[in-house]
BADRENKOL-852791 format. One line per 5 residues: number of its first residue (from 1); their letters; for each residue y, z, x of N, C-alpha, C. Coordinates in pm, whole numbers, plus 50000, padded with zeros to 5 digits. Last residue first. Example, Ala and Ser with C-alpha at 12.3 -4.5 7.8 and 13.67 -1.06 7.14 Angstrom:
<rs>
2> sa> 49775 50708 51285 49894 50714 51367 50003 50787 51290 ~ 49431 50780 51319 49550 50780 51230 49670 50780 51320
</rs>
This chain:
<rs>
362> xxxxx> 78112 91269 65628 78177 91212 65468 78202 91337 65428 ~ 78218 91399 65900 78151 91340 65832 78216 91349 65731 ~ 78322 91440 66297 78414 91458 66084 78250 91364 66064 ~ 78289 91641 66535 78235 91569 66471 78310 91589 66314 ~ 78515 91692 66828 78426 91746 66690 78396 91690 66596
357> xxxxx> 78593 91680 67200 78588 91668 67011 78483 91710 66904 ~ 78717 91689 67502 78615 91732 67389 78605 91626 67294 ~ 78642 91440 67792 78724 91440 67632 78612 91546 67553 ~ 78534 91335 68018 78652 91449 68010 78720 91483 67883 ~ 78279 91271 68012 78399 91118 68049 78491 91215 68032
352> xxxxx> 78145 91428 67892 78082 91368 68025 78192 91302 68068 ~ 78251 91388 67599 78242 91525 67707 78211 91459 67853 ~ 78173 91103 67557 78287 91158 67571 78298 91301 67654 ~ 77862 91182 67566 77916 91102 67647 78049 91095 67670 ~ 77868 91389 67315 77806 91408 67460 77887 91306 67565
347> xxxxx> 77935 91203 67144 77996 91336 67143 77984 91373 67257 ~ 77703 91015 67119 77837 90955 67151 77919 91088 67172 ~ 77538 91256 67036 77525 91117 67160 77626 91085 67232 ~ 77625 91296 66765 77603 91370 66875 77610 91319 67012 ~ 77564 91058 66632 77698 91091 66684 77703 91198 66813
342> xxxxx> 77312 91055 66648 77341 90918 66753 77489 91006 66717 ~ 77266 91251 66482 77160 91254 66595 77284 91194 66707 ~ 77402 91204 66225 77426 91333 66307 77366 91317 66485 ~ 77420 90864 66159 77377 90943 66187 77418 91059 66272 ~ 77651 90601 66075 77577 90650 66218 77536 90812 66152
337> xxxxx> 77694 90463 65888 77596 90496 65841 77544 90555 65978 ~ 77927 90215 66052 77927 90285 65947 77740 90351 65917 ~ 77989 90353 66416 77994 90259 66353 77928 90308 66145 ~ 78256 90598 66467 78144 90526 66480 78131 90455 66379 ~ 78611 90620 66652 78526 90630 66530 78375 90555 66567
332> xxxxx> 78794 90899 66746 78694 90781 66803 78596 90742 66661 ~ 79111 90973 66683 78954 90988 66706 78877 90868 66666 ~ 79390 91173 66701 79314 91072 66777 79134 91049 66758 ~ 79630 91224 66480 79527 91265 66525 79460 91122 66591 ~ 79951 91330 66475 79879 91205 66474 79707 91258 66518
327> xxxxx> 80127 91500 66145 80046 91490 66305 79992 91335 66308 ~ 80468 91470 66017 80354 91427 65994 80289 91479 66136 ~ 80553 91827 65851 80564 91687 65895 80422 91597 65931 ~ 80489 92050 65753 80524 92083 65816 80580 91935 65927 ~ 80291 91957 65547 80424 91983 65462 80490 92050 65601
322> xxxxx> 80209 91585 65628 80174 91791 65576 80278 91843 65538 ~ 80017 91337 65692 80153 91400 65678 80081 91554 65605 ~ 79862 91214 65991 79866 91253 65899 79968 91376 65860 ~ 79814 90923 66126 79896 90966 66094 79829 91004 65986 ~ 79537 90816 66387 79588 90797 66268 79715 90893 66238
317> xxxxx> 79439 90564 66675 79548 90721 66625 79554 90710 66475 ~ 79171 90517 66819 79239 90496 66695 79286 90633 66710 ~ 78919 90398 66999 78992 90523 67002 79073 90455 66889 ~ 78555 90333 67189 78676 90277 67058 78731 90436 67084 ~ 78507 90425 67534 78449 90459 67387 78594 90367 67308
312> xxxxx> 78562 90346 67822 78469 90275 67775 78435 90337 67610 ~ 78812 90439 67909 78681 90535 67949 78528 90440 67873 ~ 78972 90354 67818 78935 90314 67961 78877 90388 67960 ~ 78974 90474 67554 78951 90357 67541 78919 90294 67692 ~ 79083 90729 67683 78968 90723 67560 78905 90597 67605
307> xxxxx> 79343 90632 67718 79248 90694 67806 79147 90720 67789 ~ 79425 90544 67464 79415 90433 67565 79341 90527 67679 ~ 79440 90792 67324 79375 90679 67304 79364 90605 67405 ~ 79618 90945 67480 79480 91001 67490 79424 90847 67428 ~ 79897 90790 67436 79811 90766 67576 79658 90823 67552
302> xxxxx> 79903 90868 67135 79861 90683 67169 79807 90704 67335 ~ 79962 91078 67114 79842 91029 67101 79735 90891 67125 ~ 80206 91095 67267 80165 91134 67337 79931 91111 67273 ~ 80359 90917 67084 80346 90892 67200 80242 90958 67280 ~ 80375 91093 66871 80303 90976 66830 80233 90958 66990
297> xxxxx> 80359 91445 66834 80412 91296 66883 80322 91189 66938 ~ 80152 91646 66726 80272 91628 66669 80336 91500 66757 ~ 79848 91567 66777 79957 91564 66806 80065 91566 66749 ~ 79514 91609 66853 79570 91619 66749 79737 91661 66806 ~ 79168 91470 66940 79303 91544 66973 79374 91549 66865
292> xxxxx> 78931 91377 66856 78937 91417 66999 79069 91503 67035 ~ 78700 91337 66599 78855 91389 66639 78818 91421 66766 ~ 78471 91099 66555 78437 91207 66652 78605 91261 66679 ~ 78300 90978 66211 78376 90961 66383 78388 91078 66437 ~ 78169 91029 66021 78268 90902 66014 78334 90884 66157
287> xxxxx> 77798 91061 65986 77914 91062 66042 78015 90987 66042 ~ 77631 91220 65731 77643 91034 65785 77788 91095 65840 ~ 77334 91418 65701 77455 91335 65736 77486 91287 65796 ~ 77033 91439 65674 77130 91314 65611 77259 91303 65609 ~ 77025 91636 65848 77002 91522 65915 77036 91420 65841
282> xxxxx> 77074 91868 65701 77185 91815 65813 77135 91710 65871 ~ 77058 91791 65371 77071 91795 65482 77113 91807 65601 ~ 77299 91798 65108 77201 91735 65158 77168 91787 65285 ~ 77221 91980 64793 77309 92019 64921 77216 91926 64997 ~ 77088 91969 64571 77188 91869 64536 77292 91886 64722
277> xxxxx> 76715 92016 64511 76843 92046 64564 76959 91946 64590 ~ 76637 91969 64165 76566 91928 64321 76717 91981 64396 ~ 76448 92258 64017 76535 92164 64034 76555 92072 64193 ~ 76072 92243 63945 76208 92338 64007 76322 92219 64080 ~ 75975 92231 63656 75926 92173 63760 76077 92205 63809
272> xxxxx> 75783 92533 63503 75912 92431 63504 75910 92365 63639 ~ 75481 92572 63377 75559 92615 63475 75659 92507 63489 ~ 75498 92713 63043 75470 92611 63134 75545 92635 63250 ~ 75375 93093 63036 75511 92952 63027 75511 92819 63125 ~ 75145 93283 62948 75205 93201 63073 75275 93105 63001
267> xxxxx> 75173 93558 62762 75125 93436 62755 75154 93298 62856 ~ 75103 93820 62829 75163 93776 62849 75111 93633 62828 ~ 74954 94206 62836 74935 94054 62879 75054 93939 62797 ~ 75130 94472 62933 75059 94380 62850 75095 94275 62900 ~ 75020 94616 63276 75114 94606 63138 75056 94477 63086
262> xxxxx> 74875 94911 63365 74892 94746 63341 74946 94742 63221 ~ 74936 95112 63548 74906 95096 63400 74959 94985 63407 ~ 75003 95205 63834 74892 95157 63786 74881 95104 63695 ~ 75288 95299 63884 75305 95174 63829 75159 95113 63818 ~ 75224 95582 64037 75291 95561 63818 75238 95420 63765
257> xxxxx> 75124 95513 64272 75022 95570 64161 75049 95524 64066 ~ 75260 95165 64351 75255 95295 64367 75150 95369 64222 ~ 75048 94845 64475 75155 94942 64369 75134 95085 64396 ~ 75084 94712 64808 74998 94815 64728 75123 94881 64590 ~ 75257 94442 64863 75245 94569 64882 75215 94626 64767
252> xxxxx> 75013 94128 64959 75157 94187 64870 75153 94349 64876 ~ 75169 93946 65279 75074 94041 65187 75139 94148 65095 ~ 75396 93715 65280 75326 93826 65312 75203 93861 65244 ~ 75498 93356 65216 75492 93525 65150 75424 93580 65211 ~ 75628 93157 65423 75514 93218 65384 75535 93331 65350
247> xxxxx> 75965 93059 65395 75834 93120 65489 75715 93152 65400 ~ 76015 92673 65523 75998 92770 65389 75902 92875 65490 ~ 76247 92588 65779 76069 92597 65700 76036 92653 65623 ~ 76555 92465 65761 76453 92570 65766 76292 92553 65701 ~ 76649 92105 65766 76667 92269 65711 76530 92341 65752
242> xxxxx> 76706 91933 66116 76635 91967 65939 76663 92099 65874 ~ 76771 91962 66354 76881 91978 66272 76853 91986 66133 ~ 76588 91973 66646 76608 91958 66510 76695 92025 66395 ~ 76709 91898 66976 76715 92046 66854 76725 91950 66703 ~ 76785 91721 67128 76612 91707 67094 76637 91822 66957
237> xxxxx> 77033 91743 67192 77007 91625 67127 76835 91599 67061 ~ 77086 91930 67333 77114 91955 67179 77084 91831 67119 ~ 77025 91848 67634 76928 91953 67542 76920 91937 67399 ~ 77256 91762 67679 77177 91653 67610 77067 91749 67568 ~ 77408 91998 67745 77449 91919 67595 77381 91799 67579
232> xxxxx> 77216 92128 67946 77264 92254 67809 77299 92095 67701 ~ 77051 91886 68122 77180 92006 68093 77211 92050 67977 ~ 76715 91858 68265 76875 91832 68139 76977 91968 68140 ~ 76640 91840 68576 76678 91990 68468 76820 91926 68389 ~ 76541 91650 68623 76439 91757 68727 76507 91863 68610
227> xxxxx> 76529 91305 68415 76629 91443 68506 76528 91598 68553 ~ 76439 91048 68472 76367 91183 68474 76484 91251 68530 ~ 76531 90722 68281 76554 90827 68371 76478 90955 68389 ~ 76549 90520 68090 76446 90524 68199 76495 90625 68308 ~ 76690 90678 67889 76589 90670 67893 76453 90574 68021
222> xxxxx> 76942 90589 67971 76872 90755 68048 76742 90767 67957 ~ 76969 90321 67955 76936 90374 68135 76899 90508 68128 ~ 76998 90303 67717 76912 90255 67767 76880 90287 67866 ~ 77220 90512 67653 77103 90552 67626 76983 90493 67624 ~ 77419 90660 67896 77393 90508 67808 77277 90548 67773
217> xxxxx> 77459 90848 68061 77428 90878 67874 77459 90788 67840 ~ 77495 90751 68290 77395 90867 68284 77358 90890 68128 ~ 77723 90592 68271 77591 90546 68295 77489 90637 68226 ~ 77898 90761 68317 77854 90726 68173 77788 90632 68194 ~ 77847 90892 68573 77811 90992 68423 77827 90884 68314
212> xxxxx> 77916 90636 68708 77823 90732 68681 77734 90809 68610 ~ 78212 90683 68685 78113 90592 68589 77927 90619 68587 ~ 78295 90920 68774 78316 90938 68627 78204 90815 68580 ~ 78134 91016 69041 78188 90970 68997 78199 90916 68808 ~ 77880 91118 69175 77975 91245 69136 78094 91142 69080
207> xxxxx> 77735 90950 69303 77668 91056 69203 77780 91111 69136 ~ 77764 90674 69446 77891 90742 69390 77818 90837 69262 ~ 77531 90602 69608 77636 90548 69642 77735 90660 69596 ~ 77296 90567 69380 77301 90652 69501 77437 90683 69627 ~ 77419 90501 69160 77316 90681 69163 77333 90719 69323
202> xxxxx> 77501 90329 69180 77576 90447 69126 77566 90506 69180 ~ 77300 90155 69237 77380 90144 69388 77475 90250 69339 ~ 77164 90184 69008 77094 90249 69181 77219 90301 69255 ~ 77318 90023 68887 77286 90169 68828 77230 90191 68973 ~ 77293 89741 68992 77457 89789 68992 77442 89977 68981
197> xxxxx> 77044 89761 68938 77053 89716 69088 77204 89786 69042 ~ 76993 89708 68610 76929 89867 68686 76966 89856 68853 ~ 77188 89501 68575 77221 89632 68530 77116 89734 68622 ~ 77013 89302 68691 77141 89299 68724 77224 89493 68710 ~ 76777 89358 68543 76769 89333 68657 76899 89380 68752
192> xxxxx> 76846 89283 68252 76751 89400 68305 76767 89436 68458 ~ 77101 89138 68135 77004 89075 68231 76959 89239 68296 ~ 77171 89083 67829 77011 89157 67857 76953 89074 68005 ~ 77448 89118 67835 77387 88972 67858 77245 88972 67869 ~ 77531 89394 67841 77568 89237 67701 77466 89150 67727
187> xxxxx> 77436 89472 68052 77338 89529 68043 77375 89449 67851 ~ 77618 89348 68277 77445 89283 68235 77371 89345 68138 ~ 77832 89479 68186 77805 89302 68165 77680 89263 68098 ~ 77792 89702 68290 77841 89742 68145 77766 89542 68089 ~ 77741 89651 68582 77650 89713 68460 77658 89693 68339
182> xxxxx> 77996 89552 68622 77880 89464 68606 77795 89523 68546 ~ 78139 89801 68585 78208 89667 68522 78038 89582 68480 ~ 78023 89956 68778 77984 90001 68658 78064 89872 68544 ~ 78117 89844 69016 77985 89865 69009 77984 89909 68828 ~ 78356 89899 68988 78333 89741 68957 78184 89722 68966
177> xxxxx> 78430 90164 69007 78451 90098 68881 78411 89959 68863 ~ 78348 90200 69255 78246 90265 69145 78294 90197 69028 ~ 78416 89972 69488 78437 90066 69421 78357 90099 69281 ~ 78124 89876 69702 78269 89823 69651 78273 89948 69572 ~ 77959 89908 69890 78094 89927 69929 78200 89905 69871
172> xxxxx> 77702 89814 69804 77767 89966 69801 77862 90050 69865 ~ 77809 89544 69606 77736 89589 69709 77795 89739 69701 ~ 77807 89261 69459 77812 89386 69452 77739 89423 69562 ~ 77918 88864 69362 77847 88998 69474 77939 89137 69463 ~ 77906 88678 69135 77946 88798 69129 77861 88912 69253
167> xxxxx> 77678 88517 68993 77759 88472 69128 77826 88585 69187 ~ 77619 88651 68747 77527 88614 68874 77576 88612 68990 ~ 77840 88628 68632 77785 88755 68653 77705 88702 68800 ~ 77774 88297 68562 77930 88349 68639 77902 88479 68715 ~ 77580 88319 68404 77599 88232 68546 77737 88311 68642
162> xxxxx> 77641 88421 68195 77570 88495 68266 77539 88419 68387 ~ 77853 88288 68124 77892 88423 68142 77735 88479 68210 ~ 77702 88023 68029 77827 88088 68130 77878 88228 68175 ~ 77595 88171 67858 77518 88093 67953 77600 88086 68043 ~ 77748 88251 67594 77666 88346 67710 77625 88302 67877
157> xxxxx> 78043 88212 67503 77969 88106 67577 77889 88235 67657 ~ 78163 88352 67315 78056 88310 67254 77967 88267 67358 ~ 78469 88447 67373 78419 88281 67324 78306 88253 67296 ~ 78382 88664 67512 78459 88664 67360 78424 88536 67334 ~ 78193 88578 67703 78170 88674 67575 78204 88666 67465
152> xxxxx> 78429 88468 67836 78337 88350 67806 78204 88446 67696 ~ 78604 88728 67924 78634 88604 67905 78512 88500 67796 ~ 78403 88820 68056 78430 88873 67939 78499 88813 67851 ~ 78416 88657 68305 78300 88659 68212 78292 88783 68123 ~ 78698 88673 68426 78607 88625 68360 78499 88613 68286
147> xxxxx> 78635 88955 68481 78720 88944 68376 78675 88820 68267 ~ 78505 88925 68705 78486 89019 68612 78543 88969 68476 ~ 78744 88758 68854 78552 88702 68789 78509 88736 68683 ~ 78901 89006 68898 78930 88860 68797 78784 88756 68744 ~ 78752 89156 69039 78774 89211 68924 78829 89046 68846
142> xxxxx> 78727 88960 69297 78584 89028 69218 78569 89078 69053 ~ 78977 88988 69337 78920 88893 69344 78783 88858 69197 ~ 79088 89227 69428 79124 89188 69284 79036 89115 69262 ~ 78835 89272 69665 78818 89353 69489 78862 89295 69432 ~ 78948 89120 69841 78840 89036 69799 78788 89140 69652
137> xxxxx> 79316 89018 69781 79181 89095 69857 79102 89087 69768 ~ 79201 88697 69839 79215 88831 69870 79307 88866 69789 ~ 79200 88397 69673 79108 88438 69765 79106 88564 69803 ~ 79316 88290 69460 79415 88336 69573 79320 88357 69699 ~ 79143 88213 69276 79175 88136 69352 79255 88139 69465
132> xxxxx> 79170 88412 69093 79043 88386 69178 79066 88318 69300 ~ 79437 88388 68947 79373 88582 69102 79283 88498 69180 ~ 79345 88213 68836 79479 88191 68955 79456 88299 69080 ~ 79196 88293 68651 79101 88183 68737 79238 88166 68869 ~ 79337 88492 68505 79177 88542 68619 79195 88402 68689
127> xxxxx> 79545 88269 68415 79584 88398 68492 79448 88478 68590 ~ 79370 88155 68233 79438 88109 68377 79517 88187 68444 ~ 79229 88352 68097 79189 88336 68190 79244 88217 68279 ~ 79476 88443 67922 79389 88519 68017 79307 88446 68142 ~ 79513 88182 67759 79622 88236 67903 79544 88345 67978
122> xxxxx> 79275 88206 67617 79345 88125 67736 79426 88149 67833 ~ 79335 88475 67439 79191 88434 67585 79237 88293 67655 ~ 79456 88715 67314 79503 88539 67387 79406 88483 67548 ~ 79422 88926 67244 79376 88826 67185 79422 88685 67265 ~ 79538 89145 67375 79565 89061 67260 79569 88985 67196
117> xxxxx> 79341 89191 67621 79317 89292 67459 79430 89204 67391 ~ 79429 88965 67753 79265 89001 67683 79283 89025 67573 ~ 79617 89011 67833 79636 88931 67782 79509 88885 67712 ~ 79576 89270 68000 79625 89296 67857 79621 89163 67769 ~ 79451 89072 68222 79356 89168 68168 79440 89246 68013
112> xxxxx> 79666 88981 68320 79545 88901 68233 79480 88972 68184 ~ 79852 89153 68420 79889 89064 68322 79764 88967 68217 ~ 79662 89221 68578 79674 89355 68506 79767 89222 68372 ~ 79684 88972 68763 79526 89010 68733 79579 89144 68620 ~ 79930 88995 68837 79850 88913 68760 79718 88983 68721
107> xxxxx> 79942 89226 69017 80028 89255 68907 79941 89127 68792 ~ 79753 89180 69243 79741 89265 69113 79794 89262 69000 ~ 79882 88950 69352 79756 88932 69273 79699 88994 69210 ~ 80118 88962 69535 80170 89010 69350 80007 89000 69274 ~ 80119 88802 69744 80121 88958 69794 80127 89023 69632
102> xxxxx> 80195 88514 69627 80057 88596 69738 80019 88690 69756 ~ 80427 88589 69556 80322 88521 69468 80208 88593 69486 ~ 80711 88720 69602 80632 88671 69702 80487 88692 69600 ~ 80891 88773 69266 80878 88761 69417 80710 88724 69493 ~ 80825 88748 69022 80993 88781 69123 80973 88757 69261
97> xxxxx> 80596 88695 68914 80682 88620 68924 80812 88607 68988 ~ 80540 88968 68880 80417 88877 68993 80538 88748 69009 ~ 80747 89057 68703 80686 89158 68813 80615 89070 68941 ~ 80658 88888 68530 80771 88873 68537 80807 88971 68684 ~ 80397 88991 68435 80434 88879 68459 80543 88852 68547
92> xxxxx> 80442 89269 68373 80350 89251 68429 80363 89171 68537 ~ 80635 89262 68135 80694 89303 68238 80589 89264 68406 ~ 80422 89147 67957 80540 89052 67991 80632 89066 68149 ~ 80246 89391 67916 80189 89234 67994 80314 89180 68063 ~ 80406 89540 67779 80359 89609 67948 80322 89409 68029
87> xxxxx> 80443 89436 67559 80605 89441 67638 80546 89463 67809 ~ 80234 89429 67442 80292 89340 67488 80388 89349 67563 ~ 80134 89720 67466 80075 89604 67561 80140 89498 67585 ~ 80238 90000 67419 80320 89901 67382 80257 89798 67539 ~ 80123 90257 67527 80075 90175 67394 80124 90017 67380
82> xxxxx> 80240 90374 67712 80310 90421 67590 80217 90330 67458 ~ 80138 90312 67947 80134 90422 67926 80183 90472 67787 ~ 80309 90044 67940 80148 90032 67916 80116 90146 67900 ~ 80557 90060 67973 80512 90056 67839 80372 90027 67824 ~ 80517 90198 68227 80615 90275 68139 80541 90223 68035
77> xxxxx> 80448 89965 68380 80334 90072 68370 80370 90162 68242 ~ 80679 89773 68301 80534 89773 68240 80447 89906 68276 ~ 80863 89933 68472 80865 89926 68326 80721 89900 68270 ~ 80729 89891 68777 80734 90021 68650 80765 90043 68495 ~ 80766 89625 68760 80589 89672 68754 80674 89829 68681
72> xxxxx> 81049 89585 68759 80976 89526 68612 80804 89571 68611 ~ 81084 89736 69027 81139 89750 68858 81069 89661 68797 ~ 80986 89561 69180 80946 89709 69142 80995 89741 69042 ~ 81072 89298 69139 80944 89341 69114 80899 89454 69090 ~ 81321 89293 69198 81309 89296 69079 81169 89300 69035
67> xxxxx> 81315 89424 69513 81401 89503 69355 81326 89469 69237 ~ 81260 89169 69594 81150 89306 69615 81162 89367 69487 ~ 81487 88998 69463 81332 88950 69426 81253 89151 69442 ~ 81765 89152 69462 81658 89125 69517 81538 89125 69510 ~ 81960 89210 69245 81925 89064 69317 81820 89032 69373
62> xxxxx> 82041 89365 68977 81930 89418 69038 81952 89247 69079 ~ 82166 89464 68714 82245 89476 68793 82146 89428 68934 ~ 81972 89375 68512 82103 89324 68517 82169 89307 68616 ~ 81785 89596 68535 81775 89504 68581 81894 89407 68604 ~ 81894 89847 68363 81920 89894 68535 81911 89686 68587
57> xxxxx> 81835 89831 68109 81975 89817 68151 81988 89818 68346 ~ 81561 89907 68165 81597 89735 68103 81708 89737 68152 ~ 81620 90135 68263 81557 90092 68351 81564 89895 68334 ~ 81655 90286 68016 81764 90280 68127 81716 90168 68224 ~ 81439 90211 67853 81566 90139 67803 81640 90155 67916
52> xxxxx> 81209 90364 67970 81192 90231 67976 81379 90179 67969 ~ 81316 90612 67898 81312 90560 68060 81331 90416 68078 ~ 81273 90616 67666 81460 90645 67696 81481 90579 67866 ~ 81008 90606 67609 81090 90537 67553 81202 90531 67643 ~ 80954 90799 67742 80898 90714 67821 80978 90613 67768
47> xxxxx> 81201 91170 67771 81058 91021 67680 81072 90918 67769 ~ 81369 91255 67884 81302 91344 67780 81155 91235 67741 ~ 81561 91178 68161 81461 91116 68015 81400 91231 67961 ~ 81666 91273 68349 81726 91390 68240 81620 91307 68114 ~ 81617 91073 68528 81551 91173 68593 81549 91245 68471
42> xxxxx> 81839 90878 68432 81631 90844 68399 81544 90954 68475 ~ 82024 91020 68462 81986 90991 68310 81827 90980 68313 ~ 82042 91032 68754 82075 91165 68685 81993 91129 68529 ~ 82088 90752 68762 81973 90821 68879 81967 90936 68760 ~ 82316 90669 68688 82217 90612 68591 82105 90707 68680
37> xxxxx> 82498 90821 68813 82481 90926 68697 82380 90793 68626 ~ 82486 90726 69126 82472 90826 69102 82414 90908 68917 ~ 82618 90415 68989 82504 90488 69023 82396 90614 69005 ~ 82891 90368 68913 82788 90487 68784 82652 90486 68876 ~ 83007 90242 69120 83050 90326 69079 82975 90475 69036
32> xxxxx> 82726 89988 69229 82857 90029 69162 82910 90211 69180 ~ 82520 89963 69315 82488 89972 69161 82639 89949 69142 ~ 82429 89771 69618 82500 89806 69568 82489 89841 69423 ~ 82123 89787 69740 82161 89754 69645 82264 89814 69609 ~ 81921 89943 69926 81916 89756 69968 82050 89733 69905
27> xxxxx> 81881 90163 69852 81893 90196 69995 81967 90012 70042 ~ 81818 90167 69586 81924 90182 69605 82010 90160 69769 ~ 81559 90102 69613 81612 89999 69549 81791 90052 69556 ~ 81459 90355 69680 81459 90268 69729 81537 90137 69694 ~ 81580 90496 69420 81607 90515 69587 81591 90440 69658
22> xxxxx> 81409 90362 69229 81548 90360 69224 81641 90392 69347 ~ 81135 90458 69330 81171 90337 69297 81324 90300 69294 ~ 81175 90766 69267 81138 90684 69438 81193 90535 69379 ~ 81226 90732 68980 81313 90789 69075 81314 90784 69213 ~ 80970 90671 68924 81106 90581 68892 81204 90635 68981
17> xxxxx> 80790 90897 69000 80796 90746 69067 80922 90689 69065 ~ 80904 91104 68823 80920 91113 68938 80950 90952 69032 ~ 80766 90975 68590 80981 90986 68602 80997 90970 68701 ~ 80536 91026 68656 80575 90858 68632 80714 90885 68597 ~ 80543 91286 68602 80509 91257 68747 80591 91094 68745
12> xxxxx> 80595 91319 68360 80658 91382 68454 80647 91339 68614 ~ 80351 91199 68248 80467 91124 68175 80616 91226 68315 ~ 80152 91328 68343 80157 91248 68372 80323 91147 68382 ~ 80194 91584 68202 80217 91566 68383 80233 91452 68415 ~ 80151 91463 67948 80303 91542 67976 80279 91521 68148
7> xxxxx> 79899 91443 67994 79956 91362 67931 80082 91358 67980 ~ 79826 91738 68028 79783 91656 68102 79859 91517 68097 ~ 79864 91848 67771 79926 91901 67889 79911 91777 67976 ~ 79700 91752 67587 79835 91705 67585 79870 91745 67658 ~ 79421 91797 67690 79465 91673 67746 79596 91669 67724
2> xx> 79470 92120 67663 79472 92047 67770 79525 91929 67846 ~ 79704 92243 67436 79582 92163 67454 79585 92100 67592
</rs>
């Protein structure tokens, strides 16, 4: 499968890094003796797991603030690539905290932003309001605002959050992902205005970029859109999916010479009122979600989720056992009583964002 290929490069390439990281950190840093064969182990990892653990054991030995920042940002990337948010946040922290404050406003700002998804909206946002306050560079900057006022969403507070958005300068120099951040904002906060100015500066600025396209199949903005020529998979979204039209009988064919002789008459039988059909529709079905992948290791379903999930759709791994062990399957679920039409939709927009899948219903 593709994306699990893809997954695997990834998880091959991020050894690679560790292994620049450890060179460098070796060039400053006496290890000792076992050097050489801890280099050999986290190159011989088989898993993200086995990396992370050499790399806990590597800190111990590790003095210099630089050192202990690059090592604790790769562990967290390690366990943010693996699912495991809390351990990625902590390392995050502790990464911005080793060393030089000023020059670390990413590593915070990625510490606040998991400190989102787990629910801990305070500390999130004194962690955004600290990025804010650093002043540069002027994106983290922009992205901690951002943050903010997702921040003041979850809490309910709109009025703030749509003051905050406001303040928030975009222009068509900033990157496609913070142009499509504010879209995604204004378009919570029904500011009309905010969302179709961030969508222009897409369209015209970054056509060929992933946010873009999921702009392009929000289905408030592509209905104020004229495409010159839909493409083959929003096409399938106008194709009626009802059952067939009953056909009309013909004209009936002439009896042959023999079969002239009428046969006896017959007393007509009430006519029975004809059963009603028990097969429903394809438009009364009710979709339960959209499978996107399917994995024999856990690990490798949990990253398509979280890549799913930065792509702006819900993702969920489930476990299922067989008699060949258990798989994990990945798939996006909709909300309850969604319709063939609107799954389709959501089916489309994943394709557009780089993810097949295939529709499960009841």
């Amino acid at each position: 499968m593709t994306n699990r290929n893809s997954i695997q490069s990834r998880f091959h390439a991020m050894v690679g890094a560790v292994g620049v990281v450890l060179l460098v950190i070796s060039s400053a840093t006496a290890f000792g003796a076992d050097s050489p064969g801890r280099f050999s182990q986290v190159h011989a990892a088989s898993t993200i797991r086995e990396s992370r653990s050499l790399l806990n054991d590597l800190l111990a030995s590790l003095r210099e603030p630089s050192d202990l920042r690059r090592t604790h940002a790769t562990i967290a990337e390690l366990a943010e690539l693996s699912g495991d948010f809390q351990d990625a946040q902590r390392h995050y922290r502790l990464a911005f905290d080793a060393h030089d404050q000023e020059s670390g406003s990413s590593l915070l700002l990625r510490s606040a932003h998991l400190r989102f998804e787990l629910g801990d909206l305070g500390g999130a946002r004194e962690e955004a309001d600290r990025v804010a306050a650093m002043g540069s560079p002027a994106d983290i900057v922009i992205k901690a605002r951002l943050l903010s006022v997702r921040i003041d969403i979850a809490e309910g507070d709109s009025s703030s959050a749509s003051r905050r958005l406001q303040s928030v300068p975009i222009s068509a120099a900033g990157p496609p992902s913070v142009l499509f951040e504010v879209y995604d904002l204004a378009r919570q906060l029904d500011n009309a205005d905010l969302a179709s100015r961030s969508q222009q500066l897409l369209a015209t600025h970054h056509p060929n970029s992933v946010e873009y396209a999921l702009v392009r199949v929000d289905r408030g903005a592509a209905d104020r859109r004229v495409e010159r020529m839909p493409t083959p998979a929003h096409m399938l979204v106008s194709i009626p999916y009802g059952p067939l039209p009953e056909i009309s009988p013909g004209p009936a064919t002439p009896a042959r010479a023999e079969s002239a002789v009428p046969a006896p008459a017959t007393t007509p039988a009430a006519s029975a009122t004809p059963a009603p059909s028990t097969a429903p529709s394809a438009d009364a079905l009710l979709a339960v979600g959209i499978q996107a992948g399917s994995f024999r290791d856990a690990e490798n379903a949990a990253f398509m989720a979280r890549d799913i999930r930065s792509a702006g759709f819900p993702a969920e791994v489930r476990e299922r056992g067989g008699e060949n062990g258990s798989t994990f399957v990945v798939i996006v679920p909709v909300p309850e009583g969604t319709t063939r039409e609107a799954a389709i939709r959501t089916q489309i927009g994943l394709k557009d964002a780089g993810f097949e899948g295939f529709l499960l219903f009841q």
